[in-house]
N, C-alpha and C positions, 0 to 999 in steps of 0.2 A: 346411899340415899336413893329412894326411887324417885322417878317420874314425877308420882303424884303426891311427893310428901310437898312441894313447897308451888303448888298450883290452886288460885283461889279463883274458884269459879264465878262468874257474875249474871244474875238477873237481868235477860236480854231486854227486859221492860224500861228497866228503873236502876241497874247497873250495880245495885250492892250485893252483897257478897254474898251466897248464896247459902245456906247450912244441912251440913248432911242429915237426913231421917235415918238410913240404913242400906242394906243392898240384898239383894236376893240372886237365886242362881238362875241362867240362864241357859238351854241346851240340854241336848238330849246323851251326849256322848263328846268325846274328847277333840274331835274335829271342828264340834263346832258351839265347845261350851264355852262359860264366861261366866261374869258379874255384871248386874245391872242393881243404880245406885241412884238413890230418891231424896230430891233434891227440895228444900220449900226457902220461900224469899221474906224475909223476916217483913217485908215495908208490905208485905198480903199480895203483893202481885200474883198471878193464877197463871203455873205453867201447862204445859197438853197434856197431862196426866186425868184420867175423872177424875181425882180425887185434889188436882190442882196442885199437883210437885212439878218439877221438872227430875227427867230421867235421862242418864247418860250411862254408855254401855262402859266396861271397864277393857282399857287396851290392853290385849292379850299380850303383847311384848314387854311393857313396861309397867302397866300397871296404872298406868292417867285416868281419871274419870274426865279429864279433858277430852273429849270427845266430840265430835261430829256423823251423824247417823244418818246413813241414804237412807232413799225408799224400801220399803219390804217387798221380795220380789221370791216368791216362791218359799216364804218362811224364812227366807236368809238377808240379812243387809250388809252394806258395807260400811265400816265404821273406820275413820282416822282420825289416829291418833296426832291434835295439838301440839303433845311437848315433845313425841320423839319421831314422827313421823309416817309410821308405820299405815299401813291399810291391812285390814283383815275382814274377810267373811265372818259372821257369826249369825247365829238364829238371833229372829227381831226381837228385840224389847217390844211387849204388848201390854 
């Protein structure tokens, strides 16, 4: 079992569980590709997405959408991973 099969993300607003829309790809080449995954909050809270999801990048080790995303700093951020630890560079989720 991965990472991310038994991780339930929460709405930093309003704390319920958040439900996945889908994920799309991230990255131009193998260095510094990924998954990034679109997040909405069933109670209508508005995440920093325009379109009001939340978006968390996918940890290149394990596979968590548990995530935490630095700042974007020359097209690249740092993203760590929650459940297993991990820090990785990847291109920003935009």
């Amino acid at each position: 079992m991965g990472c991310h099969e038994s991780v339930e993300l929460r709405c930093p607003t309003c704390g319920h569980t958040l439900e996945r829309l889908g994920s799309r790809e991230i990255g131009g080449n193998d260095a510094d590709s990924g998954r990034a995954h679109a997040y909405w909050c069933p109670s209508g809270c508005r995440g920093g997405q325009p379109d009001g999801t939340f978006e968390f990048a996918e940890c290149p080790m394990c596979g968590s959408h548990d995530t935490t995303s630095g700042p974007c700093v020359d097209g690249m951020e740092e993203v760590e991973c929650n459940a297993c630890g991990a820090i990785a560079r990847v291109q920003c989720v935009i």
